[in-house]
C-alpha positions in Angstrom: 249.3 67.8 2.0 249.9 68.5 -1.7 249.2 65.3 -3.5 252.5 65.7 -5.6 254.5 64.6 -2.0 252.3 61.4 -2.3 252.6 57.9 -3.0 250.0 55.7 -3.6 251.1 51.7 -3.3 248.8 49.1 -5.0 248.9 46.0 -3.0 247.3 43.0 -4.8 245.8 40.1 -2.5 243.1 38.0 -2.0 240.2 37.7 0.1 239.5 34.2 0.6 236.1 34.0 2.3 235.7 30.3 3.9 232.2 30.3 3.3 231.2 33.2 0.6 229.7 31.3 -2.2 230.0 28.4 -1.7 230.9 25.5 0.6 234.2 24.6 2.3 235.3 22.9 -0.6 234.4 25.1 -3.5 236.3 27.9 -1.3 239.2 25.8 -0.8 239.5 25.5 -4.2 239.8 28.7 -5.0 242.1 29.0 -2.4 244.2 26.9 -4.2 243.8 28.4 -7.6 244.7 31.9 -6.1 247.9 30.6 -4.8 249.1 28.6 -8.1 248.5 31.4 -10.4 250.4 33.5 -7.4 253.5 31.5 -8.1 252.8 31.8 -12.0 253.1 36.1 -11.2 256.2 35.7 -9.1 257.9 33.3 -11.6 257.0 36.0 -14.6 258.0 39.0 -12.7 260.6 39.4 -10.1 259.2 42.6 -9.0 256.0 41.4 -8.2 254.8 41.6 -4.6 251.7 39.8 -3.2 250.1 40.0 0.4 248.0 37.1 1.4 245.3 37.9 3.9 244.7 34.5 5.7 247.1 31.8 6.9 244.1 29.0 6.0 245.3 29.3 2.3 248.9 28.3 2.8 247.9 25.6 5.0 245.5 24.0 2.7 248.0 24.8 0.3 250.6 23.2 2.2 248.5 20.4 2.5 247.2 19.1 -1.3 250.0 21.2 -3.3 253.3 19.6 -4.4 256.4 20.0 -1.9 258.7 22.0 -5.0 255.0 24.4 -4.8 255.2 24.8 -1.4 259.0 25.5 -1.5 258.3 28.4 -4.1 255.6 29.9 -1.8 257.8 30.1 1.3 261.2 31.2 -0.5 258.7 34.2 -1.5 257.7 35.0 2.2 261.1 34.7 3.4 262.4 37.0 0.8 259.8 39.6 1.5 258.1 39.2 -2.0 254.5 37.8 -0.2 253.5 39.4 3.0 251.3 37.4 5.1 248.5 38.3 7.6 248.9 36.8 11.3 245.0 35.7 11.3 244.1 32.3 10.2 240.9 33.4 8.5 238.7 36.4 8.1 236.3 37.5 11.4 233.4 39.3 12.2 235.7 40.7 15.1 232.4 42.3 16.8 230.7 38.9 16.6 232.8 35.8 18.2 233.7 36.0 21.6 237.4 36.6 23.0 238.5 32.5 22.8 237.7 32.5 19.0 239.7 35.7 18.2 242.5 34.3 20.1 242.8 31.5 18.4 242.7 32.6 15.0 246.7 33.9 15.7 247.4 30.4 17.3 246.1 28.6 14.2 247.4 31.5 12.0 250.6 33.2 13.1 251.3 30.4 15.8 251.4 27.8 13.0 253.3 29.8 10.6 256.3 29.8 12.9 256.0 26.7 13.9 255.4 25.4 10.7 258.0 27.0 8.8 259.6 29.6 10.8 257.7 32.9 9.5 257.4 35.3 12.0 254.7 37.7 10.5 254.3 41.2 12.3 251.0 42.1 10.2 248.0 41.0 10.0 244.8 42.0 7.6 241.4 42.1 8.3 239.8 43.5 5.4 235.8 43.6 4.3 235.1 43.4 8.4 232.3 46.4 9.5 233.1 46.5 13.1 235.8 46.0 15.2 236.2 44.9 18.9 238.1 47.5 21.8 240.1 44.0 23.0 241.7 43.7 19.2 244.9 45.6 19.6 245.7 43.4 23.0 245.4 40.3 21.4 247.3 41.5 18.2 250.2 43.3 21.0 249.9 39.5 23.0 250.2 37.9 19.7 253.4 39.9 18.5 251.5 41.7 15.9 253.2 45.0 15.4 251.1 46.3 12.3 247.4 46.1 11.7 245.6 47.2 7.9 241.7 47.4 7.9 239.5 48.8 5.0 236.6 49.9 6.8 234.8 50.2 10.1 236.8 53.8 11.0 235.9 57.0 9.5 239.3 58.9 11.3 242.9 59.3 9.8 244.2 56.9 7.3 247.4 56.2 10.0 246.6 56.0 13.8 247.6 54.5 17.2 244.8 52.0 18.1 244.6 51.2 22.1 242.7 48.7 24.0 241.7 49.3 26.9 244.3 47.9 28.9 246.7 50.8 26.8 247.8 47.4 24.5 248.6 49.4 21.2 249.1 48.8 17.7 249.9 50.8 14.5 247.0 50.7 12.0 245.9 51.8 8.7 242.6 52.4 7.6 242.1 52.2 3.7 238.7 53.7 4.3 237.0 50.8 1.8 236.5 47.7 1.1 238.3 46.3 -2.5 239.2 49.9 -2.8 241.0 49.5 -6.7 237.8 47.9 -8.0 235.5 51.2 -7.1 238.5 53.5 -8.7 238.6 51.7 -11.7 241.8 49.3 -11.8 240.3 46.8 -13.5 238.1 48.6 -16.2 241.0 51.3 -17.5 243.9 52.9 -16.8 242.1 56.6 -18.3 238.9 55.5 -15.9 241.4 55.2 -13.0 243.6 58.2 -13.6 240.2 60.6 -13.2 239.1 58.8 -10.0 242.1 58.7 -8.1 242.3 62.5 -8.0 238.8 62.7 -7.1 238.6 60.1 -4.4 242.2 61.9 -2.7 240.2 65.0 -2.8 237.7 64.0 -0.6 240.0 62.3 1.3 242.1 65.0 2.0 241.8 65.6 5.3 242.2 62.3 6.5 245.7 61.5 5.2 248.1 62.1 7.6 251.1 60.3 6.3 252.9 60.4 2.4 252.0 57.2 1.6 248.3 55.8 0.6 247.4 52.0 0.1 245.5 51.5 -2.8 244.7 47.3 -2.3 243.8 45.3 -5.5 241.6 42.7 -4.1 238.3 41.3 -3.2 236.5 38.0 -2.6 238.5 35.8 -4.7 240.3 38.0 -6.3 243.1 36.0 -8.6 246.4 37.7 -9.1 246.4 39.4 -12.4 250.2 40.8 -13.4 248.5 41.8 -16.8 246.4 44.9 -15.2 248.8 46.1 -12.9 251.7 46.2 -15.6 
């Protein structure tokens, strides 16, 4: 593919790690402070387009934020400025048994819609190293049409994943883990334009479609409209 026919798509977000450093509190917090300065980047720019990876942060945010707040944050779901993930936190997906994946769609997605309505079709499992066979049924059972990882598979960037009891699911591999950080996003633009050539380059034979996500986000990442402008 001649990188000309390409286009690369940085997608801000979060990860909001319940329990990396720090207690349920201290992470809740920064839950909270993630999502404010969220509707602070939607307010200054109407272009601006946010995915949130867990459905815990807009309940907690639902919970101790004011009602106009919460109002703001699910006008921008509905009119397709936030995406958010079907899971209700982040998994070891190799680690807890069946019961506890399942019910991180009926806390996440399931409450959603009930909730407010949202019917998300994607759902984000990002800094996870291995992934379970039984995954795409439960995300097929749980109306999940669109799956994004960013590591764990070493194949093509787009691919048909299948359980197997044939449930399958569309999914994307970025191929790493806060992928813009490595690449330079937030040190320079000059850093970034050198590594992003390089990185496609040895990448090459692993995209298979014209379009590359390049996500801006790690463990606590806060939305910062300043870089990506």
């Amino acid at each position: 593919m001649k990188f000309e026919d390409l286009t690369v798509h940085v997608i801000p977000h979060s990860h909001l790690d319940l329990s990396w450093g720090g207690g349920y509190w201290l992470c809740t917090l920064a839950s909270m402070d993630v999502m404010l300065r969220l509707l602070n980047c939607l307010k200054s720019d109407p272009e601006y387009k946010y995915t949130i990876e867990h459905v815990y942060a807009i309940r907690k945010f639902a919970e101790h934020a004011s009602e106009s707040e919460v109002d703001e944050l699910i006008e921008a779901i509905r009119d397709g400025r936030v995406d958010v993930s079907g899971l209700y936190h982040g998994t070891e997906e190799n680690l807890p048994g069946p019961e506890n994946l399942a019910r991180q769609f009926l806390l996440g997605k399931g409450w959603l819609k009930r909730r407010f309505g949202i019917n998300t079709k994607i759902a984000w499992s990002m800094d996870t190293p291995g992934h379970t066979l039984q995954m795409p049924q439960l995300l097929k059972k749980s109306g999940i049409e669109f799956y994004v990882i960013s590591c764990g598979c070493a194949g093509p960037r787009l691919f048909r994943w299948a359980s197997p009891d044939g449930s399958e699911v569309l999914t994307y591999t970025i191929g790493a883990y806060n992928l813009s950080h490595f690449l330079g996003l937030r040190s320079s633009i000059d850093e970034m334009k050198k590594k992003i050539p390089w990185y496609l380059e040895r990448i090459r034979d692993l995209i298979n479609v014209k379009a590359s996500i390049l996500d801006d986000g790690g463990d606590w990442s806060k939305p910062d409209l300043e870089t990506l402008n």
